[in-house]
N, C-alpha and C positions, 0 to 999 in steps of 0.2 A: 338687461342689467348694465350694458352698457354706457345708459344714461347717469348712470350712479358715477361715473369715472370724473375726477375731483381734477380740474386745472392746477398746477402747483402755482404757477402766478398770479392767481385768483384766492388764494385760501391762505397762505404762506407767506406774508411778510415779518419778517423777525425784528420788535424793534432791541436796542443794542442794551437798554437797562428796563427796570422793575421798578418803580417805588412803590414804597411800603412805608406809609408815614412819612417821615422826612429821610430818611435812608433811601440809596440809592445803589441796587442791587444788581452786580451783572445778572443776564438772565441765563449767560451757558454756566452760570455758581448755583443760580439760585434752584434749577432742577433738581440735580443733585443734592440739596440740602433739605428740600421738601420731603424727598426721597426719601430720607434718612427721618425725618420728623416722622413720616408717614409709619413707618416702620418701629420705630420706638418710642411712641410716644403712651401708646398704651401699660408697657417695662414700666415708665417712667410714674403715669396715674398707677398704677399697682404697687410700687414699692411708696409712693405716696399716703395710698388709701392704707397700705396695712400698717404704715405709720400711725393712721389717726389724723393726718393732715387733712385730709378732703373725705367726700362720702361721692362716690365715683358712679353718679346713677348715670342711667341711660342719656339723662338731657345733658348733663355737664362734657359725658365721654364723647358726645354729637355733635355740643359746641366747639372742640379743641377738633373735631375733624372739619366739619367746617371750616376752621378761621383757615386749616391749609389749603383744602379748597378754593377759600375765597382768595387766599394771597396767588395762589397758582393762576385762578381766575384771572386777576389784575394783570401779573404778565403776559398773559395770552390773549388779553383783549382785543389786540389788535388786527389778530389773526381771524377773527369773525366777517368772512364774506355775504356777499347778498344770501348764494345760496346753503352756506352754514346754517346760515339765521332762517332760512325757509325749511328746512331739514327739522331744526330745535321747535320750530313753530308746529310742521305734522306731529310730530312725537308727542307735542306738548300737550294739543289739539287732543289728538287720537287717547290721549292717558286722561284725562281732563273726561271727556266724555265716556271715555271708563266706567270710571269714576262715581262718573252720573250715573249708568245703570247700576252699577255695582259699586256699593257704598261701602265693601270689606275691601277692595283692590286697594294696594298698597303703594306708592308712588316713592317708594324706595328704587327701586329700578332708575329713576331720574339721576339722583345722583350715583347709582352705579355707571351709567354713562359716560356724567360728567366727570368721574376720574378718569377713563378711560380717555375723554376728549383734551382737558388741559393737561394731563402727563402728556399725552404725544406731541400736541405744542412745546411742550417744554422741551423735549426730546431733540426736535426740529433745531430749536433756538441755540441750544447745546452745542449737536454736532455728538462725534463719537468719542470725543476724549471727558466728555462728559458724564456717558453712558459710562465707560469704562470705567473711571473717577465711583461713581456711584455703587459700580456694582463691587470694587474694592472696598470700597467706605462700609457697605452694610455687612461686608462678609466680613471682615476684621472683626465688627461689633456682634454679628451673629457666632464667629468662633470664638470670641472672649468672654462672651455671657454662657456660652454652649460649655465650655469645657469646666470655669466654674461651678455652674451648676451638676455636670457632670461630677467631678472631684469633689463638691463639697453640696451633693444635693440637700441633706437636712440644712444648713446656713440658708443654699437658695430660699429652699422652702420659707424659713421663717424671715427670713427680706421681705419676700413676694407671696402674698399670699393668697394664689392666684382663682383657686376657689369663692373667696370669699370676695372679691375682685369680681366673677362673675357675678354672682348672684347680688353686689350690690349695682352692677350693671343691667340687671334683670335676664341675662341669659341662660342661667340656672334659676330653679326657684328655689325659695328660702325653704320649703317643706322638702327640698329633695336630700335625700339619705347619702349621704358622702360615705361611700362603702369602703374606698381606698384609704378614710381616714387620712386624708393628708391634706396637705395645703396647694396642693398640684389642681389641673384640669381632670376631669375625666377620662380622659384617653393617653392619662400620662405616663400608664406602666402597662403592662403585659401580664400582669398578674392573673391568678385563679388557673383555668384549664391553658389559657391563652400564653403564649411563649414567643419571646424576642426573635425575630428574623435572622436578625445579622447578629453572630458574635454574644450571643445569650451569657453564653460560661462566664466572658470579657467583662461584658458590660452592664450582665443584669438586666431586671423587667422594667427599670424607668428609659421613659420613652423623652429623650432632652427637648425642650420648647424652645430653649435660647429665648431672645427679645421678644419674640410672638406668641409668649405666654401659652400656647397650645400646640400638639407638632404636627398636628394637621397642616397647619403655616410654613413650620417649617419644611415638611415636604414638599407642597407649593412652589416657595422661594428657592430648592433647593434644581425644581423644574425649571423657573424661571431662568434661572444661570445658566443651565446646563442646553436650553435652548437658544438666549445667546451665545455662547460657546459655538453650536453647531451651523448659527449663523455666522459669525466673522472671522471663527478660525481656517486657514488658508496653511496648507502643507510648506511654509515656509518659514526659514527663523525666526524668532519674535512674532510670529502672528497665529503658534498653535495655541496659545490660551492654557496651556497645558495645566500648570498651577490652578487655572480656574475653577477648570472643567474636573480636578483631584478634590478642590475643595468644594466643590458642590455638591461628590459625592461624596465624601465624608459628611455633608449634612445631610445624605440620605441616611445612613448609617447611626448617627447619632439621634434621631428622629426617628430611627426604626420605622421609614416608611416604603411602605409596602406599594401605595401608589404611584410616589415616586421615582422608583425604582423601574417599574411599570409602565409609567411615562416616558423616562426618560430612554431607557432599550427602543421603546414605541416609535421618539423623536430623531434617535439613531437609525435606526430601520428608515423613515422616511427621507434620513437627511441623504443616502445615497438611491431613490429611487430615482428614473425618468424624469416625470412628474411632478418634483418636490417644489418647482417653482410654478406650478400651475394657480390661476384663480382660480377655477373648478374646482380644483383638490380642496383649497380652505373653503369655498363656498356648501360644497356636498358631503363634505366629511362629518360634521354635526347631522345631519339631515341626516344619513345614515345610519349615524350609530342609533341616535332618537327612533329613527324605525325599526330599525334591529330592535330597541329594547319595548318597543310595543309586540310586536310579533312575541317575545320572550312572555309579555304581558297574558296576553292572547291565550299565550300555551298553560299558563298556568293559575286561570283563572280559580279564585273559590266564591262561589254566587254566596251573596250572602255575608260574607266575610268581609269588611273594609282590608285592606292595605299596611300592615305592619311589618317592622324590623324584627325580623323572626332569629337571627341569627347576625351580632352587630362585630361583622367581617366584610370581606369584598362581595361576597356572594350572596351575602346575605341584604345587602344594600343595595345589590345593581337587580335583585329581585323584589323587591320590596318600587323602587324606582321604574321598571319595568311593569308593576302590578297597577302602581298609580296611575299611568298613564293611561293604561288600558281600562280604569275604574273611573274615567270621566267619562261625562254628554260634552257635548258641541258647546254647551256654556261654557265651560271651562276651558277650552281649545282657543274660545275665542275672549278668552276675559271677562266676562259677559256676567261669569257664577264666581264665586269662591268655591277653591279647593275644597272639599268637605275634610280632605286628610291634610296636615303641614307641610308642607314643602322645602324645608332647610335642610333634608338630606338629603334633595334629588333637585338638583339644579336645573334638569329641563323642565321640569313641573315648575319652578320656579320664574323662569325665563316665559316659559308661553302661559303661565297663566298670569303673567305681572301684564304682560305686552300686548297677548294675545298673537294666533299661528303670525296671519298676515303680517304686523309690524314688524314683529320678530324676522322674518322674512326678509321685509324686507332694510330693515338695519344690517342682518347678515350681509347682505347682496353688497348693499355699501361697501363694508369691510376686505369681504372679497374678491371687490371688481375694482377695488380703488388702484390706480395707475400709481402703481412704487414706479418709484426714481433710483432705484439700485435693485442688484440681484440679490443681494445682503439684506435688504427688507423684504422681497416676495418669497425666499427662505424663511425669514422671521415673519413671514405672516401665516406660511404654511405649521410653521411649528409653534406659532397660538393657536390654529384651529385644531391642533393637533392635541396639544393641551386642553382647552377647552372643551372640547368632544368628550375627552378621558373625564377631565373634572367633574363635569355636568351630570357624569351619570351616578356618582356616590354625595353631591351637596355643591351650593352655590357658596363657597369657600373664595372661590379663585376671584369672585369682584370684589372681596374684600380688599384697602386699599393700605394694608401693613405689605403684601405682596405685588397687586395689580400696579401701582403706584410707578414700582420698577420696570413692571412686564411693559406699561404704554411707553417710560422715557426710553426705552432701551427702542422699541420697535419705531418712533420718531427721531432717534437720531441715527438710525440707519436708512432713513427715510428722506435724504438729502442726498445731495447730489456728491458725486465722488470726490471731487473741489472740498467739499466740506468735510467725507470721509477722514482725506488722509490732514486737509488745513482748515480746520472748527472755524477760525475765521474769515474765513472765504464767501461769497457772496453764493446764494442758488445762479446756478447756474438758468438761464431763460427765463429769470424774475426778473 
């Protein structure tokens, strides 16, 4: 794996602006702003569509992600090395002849990548007062849309109406039974046998979305903070994040999320082990849990029976997830077949049968061999594979880019050198 280990002078030149048209964009602003598009821009087509303004399908919500994509693209252009571009070429290669045997394999995965690859450029280009910048920016907008809807959920409702948002997105179908009779998500209250986590009496069985329209996201996002936090904060004045780390978990709380919650305790536990800055530990820790839930799979086969959400909880998902794994042939393992069962609730199903074992593989190896330039990223790279591990096993959530967006810029600008840490304007050090 240690071929994978990335020259930061070879990969990493920062240029100083962006254009975009005839506009000329710093590029430690323009992170931070995509950040923010990325993250509300779906709020924005939802109170849109329930206007009547637009009809919010699948191609139009793909082209507005896109264009940020492609404007993120443009500034990080230049940041594409020989051996970048021979990395994007196997991947491309390897997906491409996928493809070719397997005519259902999805090439969505491509640009789950490529967010991950231009936020962390952008991250780079930033520095950390940009990171920080961003993650203040979205949290202000996530506890202002959050407590609205809170205080005044029937108005939210009929603003947003986010149901009907989905299903003209194609995420829901048009035949499906809206049981909760609202204008909410699915998984937007606690209602029937099912009862609020945190603060029930308080708060009630809606479960708050804020700007990501669903609170699956907002648990997510709420991870994503809370693992910055545990990377930059330093037991000294001004650098405990304390405020951050209070409102991250108030969006556990308000989101009533149960994984987050679970993560983040998980991200705490790791942040004080031995270990916590190992590339092993982020390399084997996915691998692990993935065999753990095959083994789970193993034990609780039913021949005969495909693979279903028996019970739609933690336990009922990470067995259900577990069952599929263990309910594929080797086509599947290696991308080769389509899934016979869907894949959008169990993220490692979705990861090795987009990719197949080996790429998969070896894309990890990358990640987690890659030579950080601070202690503050090999932290933040342990507590994404930390995250990811977790995610992976109840739905492929976490590449969505209203959340990942933040997770790459924040982990790219701790990803420079100290120089840059404490002065954004400062040069890489050994570029």
């Amino acid at each position: 794996m240690s071929g994978s280990t990335i020259r930061q002078s070879e990969l990493f030149p920062s240029p100083p602006l962006a254009s975009v048209g005839s506009v000329a964009l710093p590029v430690k602003s323009l992170g931070k702003w995509l950040v923010m598009a990325s993250a509300t821009f779906n709020l924005v087509l939802c109170f849109a569509s329930t206007r009547g303004w637009i009809h919010a399908g699948s191609a139009f919500v793909a082209g507005v992600e896109m264009t940020i994509l492609a404007i993120g693209f443009w500034a990080v252009r230049t940041c594409l090395s020989w051996r970048a571009i021979a990395i994007i070429w196997v991947v491309c290669a390897d997906l491409v002849g996928v493809k070719m045997i397997n005519p259902a394999a999805s090439l969505k995965i491509i640009h789950d990548l490529g967010i991950a690859y231009i936020f962390y450029h952008l991250g780079r280009q930033g520095g950390l007062r940009q990171a920080d910048s961003a993650m203040w920016l979205t949290m202000w907008a996530v506890l202002a849309v959050g407590m609205f809807e809170l205080l005044a959920t029937n108005l939210f409702g009929q603003m947003f109406n986010i149901w009907q948002y989905y299903v003209q997105k194609g995420v829901i179908s048009a035949t499906t039974i809206n049981y909760g009779n609202s204008t909410f998500f699915r998984s937007g209250d606690r209602g029937g046998s099912m009862t609020r986590t945190f603060f029930p009496g308080l708060l009630g069985p809606h479960r708050v979305s804020s700007i990501f329209l669903e609170p699956v996201s907002l648990g997510n996002y709420a991870s994503v903070i809370f693992a910055y936090v545990l990377s930059v904060a330093r037991n000294q004045a001004g650098q405990r994040h304390l405020c951050l780390a209070a409102a991250a978990l108030f969006c556990v709380v308000l989101g009533d999320s149960r994984f987050a919650s679970g993560c983040c305790l998980l991200m705490a536990a790791m942040r004080f082990m031995p270990f916590r800055r190992s590339a092993w530990v982020a390399f084997l820790m996915p691998i692990c849990v993935a065999t753990a839930l095959l083994v789970v799979g193993s034990l609780n086969e039913r021949p005969g029976i495909p693979p279903a959400i028996v019970t739609d909880d933690l336990k009922g998902r990470l067995l259900f997830s577990a069952r599929l794994l263990d309910y594929w042939n080797i086509g599947q393992w290696f991308a080769f077949a389509p899934s016979p069962i869907y894949t959008a609730d169990t993220g490692y199903a979705y990861v090795v049968n987009a990719l197949g074992l080996p790429l998969a593989l070896f894309l990890l190896g990358i990640f987690a061999f890659h030579r950080c330039v601070t202690p503050e990223a090999r932290l933040m790279r342990t507590m994404i594979s930390t995250y990811f591990s977790a995610s992976l096993c109840i739905g492929a959530a976490a590449f969505s880019i209203k959340t990942a967006a933040l997770l790459w810029l924040a982990y790219g600008a701790l990803d420079v050198s100290r120089a840059r840490l404490r002065h954004p304007s400062a040069g890489d050090e050994g570029s």
